[in-house]
C-alpha positions in Angstrom: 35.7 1.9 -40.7 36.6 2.5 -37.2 33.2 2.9 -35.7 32.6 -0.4 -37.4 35.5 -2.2 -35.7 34.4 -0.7 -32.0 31.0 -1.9 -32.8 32.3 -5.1 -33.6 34.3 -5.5 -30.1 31.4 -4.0 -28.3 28.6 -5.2 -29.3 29.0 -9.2 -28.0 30.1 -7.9 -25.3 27.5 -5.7 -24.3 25.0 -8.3 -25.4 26.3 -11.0 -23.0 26.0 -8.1 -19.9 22.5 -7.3 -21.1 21.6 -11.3 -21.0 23.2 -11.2 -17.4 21.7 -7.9 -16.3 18.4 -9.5 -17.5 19.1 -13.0 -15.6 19.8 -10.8 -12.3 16.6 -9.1 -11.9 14.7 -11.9 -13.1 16.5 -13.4 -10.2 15.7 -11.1 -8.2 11.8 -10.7 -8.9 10.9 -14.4 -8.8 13.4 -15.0 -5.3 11.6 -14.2 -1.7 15.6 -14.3 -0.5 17.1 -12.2 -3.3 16.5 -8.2 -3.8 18.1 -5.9 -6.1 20.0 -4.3 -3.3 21.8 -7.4 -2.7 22.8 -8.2 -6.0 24.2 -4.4 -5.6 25.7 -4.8 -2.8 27.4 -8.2 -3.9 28.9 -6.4 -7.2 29.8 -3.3 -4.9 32.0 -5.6 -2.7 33.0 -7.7 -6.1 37.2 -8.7 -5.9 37.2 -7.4 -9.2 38.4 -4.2 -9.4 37.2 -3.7 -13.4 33.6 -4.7 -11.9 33.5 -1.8 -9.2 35.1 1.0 -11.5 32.1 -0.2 -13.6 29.3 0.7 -10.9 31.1 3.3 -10.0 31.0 4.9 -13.7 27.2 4.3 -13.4 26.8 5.6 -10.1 28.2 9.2 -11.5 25.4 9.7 -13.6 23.4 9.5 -10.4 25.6 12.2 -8.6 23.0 14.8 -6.9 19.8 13.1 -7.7 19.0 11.5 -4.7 18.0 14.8 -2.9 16.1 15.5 -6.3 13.8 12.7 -6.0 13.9 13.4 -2.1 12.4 16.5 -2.7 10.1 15.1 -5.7 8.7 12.4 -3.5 7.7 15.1 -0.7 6.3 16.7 -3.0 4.1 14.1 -4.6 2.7 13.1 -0.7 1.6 17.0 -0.9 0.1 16.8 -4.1 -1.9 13.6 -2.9 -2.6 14.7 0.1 -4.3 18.0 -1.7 -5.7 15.4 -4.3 -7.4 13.6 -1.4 -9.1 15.7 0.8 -10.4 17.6 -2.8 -11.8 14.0 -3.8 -13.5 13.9 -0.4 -14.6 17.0 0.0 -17.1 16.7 -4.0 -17.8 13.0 -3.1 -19.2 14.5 0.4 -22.4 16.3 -1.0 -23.0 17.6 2.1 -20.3 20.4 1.7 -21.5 21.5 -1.1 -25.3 22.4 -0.4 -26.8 19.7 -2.4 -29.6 17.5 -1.1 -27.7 17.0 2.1 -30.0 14.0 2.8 -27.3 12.7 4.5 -27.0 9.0 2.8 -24.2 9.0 -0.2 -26.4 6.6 -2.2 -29.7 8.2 -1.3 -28.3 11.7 -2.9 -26.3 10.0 -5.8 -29.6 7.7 -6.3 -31.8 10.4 -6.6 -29.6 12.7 -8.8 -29.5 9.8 -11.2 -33.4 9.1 -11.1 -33.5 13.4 -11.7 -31.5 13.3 -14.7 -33.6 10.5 -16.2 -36.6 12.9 -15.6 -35.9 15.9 -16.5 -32.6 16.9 -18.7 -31.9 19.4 -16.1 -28.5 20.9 -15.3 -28.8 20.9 -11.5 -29.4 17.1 -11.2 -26.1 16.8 -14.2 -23.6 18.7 -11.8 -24.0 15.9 -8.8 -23.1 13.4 -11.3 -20.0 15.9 -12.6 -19.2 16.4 -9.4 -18.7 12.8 -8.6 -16.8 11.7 -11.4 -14.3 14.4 -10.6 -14.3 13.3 -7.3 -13.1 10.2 -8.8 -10.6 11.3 -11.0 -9.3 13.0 -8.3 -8.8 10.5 -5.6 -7.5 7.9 -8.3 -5.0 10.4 -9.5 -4.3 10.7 -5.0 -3.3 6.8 -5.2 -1.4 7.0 -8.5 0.5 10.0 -6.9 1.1 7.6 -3.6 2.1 5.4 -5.7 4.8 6.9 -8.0 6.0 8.2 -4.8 6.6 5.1 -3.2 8.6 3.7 -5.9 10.7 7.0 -5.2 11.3 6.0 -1.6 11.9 2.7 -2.6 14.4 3.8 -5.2 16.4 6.0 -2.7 16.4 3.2 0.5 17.3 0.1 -2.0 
């Protein structure tokens, strides 16, 4: 029976902040003069003193984390960095004693008209070895990426 009641109090109430939580970075998204930091900033220096004890109580969860995504974010710029130059280095065939004809598309060309040719394995690796060259320079921009939303996160 309790549980019921304090759902009962709770719940319009926490659906009205959820619709103006929701209003506030919709706000903030579609407005050039608005960002999230200044709609945290306004509620930080809110008269209000219920309205700052409530930041506050979310801000503790947050306690210590900002030196963990600090050193997460360094960390991803390694990993893409080291995701990068291992793209480069199989998309370059040169490094890798193929037929260092020295034209990308001449060497990618003729690995392609091999393999339609002959079923070999030699001519099968160049092609390997550029889709992983691939994988791995995507996965370098996704890393950059996630990383900047870290940065962002910590300088809002």
């Amino acid at each position: 029976m309790e549980s019921n009641k304090k759902e009962e109090l709770l719940d319009p109430l926490i659906d009205s902040l959820e619709v103006n939580i929701k209003g506030l970075i919709i706000l903030s998204d579609n407005e050039k003069d608005i960002s999230r930091a200044d709609v945290i900033r306004k509620l930080e220096n809110s008269k209000e003193e219920e309205v700052r004890e409530f930041l506050n109580l979310i801000k503790e969860e947050r306690k210590g984390t900002d030196v963990n995504i600090l050193l997460a974010t360094l960390g991803e710029f390694l990993l893409s960095s080291f995701l990068f130059v291992m793209g480069i280095l199989f998309v370059i065939p040169t490094f890798f004693g193929g037929n260092a004809s020295g034209y990308l598309l001449n060497y990618y060309g003729n690995a392609l008209h091999s393999i339609s040719e002959t079923s070999g394995l030699p001519s099968l690796t160049i092609v390997i070895n550029f889709l992983v060259a691939v994988v791995l320079l995507l996965a370098s921009f996704n890393t950059l990426k996630t990383a900047r939303m870290n940065i962002r996160f910590l300088f809002r």
